[in-house]
RODO-2510 file (C-alpha; in nm, 4 decimals, decimal comma):
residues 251
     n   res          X          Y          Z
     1     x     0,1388     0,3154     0,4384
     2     x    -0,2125     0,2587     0,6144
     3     x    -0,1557    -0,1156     0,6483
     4     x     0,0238    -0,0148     1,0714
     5     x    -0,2450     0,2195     1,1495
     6     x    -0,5522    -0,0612     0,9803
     7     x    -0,3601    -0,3656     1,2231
     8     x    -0,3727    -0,1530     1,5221
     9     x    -0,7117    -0,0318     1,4521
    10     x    -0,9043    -0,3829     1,3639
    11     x    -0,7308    -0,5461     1,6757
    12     x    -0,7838    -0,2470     1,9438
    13     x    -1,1552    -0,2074     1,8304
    14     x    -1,3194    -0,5516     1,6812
    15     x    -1,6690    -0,5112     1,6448
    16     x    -1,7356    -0,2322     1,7785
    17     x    -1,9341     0,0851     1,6174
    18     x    -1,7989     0,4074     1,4325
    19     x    -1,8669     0,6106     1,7587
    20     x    -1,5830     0,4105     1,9355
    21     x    -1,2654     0,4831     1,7010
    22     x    -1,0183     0,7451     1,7905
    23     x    -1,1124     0,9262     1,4939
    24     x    -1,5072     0,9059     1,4364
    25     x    -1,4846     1,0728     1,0981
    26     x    -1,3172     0,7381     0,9601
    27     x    -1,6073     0,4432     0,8249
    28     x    -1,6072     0,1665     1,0350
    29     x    -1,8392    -0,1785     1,0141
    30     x    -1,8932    -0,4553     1,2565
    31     x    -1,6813    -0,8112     1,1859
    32     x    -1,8433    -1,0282     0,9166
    33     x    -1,7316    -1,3035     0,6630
    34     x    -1,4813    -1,2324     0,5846
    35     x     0,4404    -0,1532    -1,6828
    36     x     0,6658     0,1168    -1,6418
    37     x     0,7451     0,2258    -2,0442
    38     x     0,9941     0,4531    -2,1459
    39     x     1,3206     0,3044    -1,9654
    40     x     1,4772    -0,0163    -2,1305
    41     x     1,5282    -0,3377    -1,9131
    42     x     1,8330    -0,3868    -1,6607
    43     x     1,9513    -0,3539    -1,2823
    44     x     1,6578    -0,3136    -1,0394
    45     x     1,6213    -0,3648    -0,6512
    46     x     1,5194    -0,6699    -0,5276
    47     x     1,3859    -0,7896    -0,1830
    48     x     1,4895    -1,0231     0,0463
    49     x     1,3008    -1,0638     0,3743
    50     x     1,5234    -1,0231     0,7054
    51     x     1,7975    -0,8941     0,5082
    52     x     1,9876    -0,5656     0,3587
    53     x     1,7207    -0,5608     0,0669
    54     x     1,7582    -0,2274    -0,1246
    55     x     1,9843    -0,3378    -0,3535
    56     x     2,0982    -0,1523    -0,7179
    57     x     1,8457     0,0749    -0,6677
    58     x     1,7685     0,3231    -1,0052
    59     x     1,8822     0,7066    -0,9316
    60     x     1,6202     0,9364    -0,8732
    61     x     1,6985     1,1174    -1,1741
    62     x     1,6450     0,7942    -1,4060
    63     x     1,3136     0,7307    -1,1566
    64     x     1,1967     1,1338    -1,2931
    65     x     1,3018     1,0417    -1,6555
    66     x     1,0427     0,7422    -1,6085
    67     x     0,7449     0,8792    -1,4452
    68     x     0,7690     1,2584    -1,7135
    69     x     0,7914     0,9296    -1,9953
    70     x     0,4707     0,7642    -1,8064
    71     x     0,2638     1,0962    -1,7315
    72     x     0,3062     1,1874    -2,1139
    73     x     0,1877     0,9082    -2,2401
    74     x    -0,0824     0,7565    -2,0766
    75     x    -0,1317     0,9908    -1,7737
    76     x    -0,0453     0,9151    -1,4209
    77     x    -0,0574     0,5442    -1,2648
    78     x    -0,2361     0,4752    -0,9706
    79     x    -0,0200     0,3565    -0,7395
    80     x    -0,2998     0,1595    -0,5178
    81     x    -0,5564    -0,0637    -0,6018
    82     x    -0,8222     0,0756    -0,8102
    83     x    -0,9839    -0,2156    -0,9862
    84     x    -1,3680    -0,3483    -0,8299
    85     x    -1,3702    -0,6894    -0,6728
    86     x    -0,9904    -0,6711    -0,7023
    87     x    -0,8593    -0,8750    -0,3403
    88     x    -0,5558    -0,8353    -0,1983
    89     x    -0,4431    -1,0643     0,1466
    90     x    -0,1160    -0,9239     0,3184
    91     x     0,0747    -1,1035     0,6230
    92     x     0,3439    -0,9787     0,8547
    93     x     0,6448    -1,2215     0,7584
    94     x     0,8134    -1,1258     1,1029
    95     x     0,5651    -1,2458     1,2888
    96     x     0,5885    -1,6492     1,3540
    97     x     0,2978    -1,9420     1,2693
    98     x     0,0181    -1,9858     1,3668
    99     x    -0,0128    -1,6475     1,4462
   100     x     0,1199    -1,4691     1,0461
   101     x    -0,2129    -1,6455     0,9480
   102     x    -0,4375    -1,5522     1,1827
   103     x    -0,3331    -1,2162     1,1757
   104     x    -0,4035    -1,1980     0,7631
   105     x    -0,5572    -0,9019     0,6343
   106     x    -0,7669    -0,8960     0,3373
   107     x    -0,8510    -0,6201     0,1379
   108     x    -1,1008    -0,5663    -0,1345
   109     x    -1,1867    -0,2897    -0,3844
   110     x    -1,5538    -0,2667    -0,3054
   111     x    -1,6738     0,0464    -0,4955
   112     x    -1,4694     0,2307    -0,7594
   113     x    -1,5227     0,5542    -0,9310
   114     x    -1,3198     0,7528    -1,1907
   115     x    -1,5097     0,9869    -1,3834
   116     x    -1,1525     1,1834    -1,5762
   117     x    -0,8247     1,0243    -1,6321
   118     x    -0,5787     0,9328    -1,3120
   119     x    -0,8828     1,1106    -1,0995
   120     x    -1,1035     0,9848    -0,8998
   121     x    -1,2373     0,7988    -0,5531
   122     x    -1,1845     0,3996    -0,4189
   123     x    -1,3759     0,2452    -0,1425
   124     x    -1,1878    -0,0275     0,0309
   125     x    -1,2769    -0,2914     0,2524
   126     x    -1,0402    -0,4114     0,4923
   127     x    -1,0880    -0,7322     0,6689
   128     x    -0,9150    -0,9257     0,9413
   129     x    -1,0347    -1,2221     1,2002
   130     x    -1,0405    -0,8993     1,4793
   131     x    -1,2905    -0,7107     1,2274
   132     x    -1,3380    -0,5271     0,9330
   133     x    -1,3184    -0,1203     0,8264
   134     x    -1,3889     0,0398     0,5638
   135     x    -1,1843     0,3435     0,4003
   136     x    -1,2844     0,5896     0,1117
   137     x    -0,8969     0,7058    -0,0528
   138     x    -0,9007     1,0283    -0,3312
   139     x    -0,6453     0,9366    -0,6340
   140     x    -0,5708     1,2875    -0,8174
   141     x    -0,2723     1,3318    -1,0256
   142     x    -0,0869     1,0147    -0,8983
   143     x    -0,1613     1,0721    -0,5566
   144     x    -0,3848     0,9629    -0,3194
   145     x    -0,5537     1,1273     0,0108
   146     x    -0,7670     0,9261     0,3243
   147     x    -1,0927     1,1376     0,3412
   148     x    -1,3331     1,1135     0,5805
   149     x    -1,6989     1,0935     0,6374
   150     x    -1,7431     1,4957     0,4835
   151     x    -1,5340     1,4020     0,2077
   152     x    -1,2278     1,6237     0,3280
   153     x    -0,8730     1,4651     0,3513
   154     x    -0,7499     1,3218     0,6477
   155     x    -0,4326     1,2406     0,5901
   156     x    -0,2042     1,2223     0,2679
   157     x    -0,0734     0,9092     0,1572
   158     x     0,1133     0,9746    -0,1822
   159     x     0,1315     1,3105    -0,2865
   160     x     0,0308     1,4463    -0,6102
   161     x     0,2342     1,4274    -0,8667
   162     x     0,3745     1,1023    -0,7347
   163     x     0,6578     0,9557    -0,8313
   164     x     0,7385     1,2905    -0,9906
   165     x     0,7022     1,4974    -0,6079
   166     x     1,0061     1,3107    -0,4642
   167     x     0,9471     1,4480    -0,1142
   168     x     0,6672     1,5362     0,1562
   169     x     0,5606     1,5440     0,4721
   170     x     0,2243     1,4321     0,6337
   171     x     0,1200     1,4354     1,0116
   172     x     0,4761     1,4538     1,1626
   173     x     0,6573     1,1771     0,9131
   174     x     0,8526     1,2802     0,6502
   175     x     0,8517     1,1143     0,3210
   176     x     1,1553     1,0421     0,0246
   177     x     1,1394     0,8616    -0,2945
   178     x     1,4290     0,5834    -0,2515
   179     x     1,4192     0,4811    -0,6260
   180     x     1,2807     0,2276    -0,8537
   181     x     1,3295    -0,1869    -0,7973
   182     x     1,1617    -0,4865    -0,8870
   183     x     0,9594    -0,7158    -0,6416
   184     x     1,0551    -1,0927    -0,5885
   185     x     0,7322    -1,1759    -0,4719
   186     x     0,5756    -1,1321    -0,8375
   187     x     0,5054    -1,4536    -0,9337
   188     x     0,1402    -1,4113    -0,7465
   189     x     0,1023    -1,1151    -1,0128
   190     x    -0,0684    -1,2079    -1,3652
   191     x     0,1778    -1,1345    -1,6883
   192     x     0,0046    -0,8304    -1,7433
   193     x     0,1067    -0,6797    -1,4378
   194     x     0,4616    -0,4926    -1,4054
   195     x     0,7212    -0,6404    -1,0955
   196     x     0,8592    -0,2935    -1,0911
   197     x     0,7743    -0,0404    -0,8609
   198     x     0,8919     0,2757    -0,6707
   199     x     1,0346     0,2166    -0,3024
   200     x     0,9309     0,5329    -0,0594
   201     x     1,0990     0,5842     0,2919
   202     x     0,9138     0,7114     0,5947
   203     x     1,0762     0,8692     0,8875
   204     x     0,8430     0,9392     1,1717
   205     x     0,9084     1,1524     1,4356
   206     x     0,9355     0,8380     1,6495
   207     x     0,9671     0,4958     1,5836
   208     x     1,1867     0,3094     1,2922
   209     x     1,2687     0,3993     0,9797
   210     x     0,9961     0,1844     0,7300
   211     x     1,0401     0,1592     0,3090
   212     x     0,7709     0,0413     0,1722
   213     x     0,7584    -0,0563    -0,2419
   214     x     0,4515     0,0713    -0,4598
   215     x     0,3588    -0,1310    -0,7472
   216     x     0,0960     0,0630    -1,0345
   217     x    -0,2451    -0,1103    -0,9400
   218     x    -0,1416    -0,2386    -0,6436
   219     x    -0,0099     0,0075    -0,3902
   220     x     0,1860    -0,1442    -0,1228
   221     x     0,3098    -0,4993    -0,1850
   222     x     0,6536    -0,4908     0,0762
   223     x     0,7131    -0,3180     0,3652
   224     x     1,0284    -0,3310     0,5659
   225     x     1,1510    -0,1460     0,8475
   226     x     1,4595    -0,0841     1,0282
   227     x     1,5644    -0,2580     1,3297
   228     x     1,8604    -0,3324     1,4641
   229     x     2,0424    -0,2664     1,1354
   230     x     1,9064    -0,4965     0,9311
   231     x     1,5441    -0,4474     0,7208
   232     x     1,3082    -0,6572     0,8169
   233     x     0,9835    -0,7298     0,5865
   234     x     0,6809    -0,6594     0,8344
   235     x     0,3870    -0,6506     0,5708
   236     x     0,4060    -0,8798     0,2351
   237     x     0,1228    -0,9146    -0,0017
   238     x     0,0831    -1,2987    -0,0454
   239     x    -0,2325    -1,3170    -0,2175
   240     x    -0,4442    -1,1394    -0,5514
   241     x    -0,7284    -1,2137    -0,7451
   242     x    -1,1135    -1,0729    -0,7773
   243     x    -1,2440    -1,3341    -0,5326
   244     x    -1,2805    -1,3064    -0,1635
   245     x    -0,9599    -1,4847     0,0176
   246     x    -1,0574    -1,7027     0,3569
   247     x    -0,9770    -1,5811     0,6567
   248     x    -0,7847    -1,8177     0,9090
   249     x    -1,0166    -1,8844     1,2013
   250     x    -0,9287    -2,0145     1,5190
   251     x    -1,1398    -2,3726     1,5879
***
């Protein structure tokens, strides 16, 4: 769930240097130019945007059955986007026009490294019309660290053994494993790529509630949060492919 923390970063701090980020150890540069196997078919949880959305979720025992039927066979996904050139373009669907657009942030697998099975290290480029950073992430047994500049972990964004570890805690927010559903937004995916992911619920020590839905190869396509009672979609992916997206430019 880094897309909060990348928004607030790229708009407090366009175009400025590495020595002017709260945390200096993360990689900053200035603005520029910018399936799941072993369970049969059936009942999934779908989204809706600016509704209840969780619905007919999997149990979490069916979502263990699944991932031990996964890790067995192939070894663990990676549940965030691993492929080079691969770009991804994500928009805040609560947020109204012109402003959703020019608030777009691209990102794009720029270096990619797995010397052993399910383990290894992704550089990502994130991009927005306020500027641009750059992020190395650690994938190790289906999970995945932020590391800084020495190489150490910073912060823990899936935990190893993921799906499998059903809950954690990192930096004051604790973590659950909701279940398994199936995203409506697929139909930007190729046919090779699997709708179904796992949702994950985040409960900081203050602010709202926040799921957010995983997808093998993708990492975070939906993320919703709580307000008000209803879950509202606050980060969508709207756009894929191994090309880089425009950015929206004010004239």
């Amino acid at each position: 769930m880094l897309e909060p923390f990348i928004r607030n970063h790229l708009i407090r701090h366009a175009r400025v240097d590495a020595s002017k980020f709260d945390n200096p150890d993360l990689l900053v540069a200035e603005a520029g130019d910018a399936s799941l196997g072993c369970l049969p078919g059936g009942s999934h949880g779908q989204v809706q945007q600016g509704a209840p959305v969780i619905r007919r979720l999997v149990p979490v025992a069916a979502l263990i059955l699944l991932a031990a039927c996964q890790y067995q066979a192939r070894g663990p996904l990676r549940y965030g986007p691993w492929e080079e050139g691969l770009t991804l373009a994500y928009e805040d669907p609560s947020v109204p026009e012109p402003q959703r657009t020019q608030q777009r942030l691209q990102v794009r697998v720029e270096r990619a490294a797995f010397p052993s099975e399910g383990d290894g290290t992704v550089r990502l480029d994130y991009s927005s019309i306020q500027g641009s950073l750059t992020l190395v992430l650690r994938h190790h047994d289906g999970g995945i660290a932020l590391l800084g500049a020495d190489g150490k972990p910073l912060a823990r964004l899936l935990p190893e053994g993921f799906p499998r570890t059903q809950t954690w805690e990192d930096h004051g927010t604790a973590y659950r494993v909701v279940g398994r559903g199936t995203w409506d937004g697929a139909r930007i995916l190729p046919a090779t790529s699997s709708p179904v992911g796992v949702w994950v619920e985040a409960q900081p020590a203050h602010g709202p509630l926040r799921r957010t839905l995983y997808l093998p190869g993708l990492g975070e396509v939906e993320s919703l949060e709580l307000r008000d009672g209803a879950w509202i979609a606050v980060n969508r992916l709207v756009g894929r492919g191994f090309t880089n997206l425009p950015i929206s430019r004010r004239p």
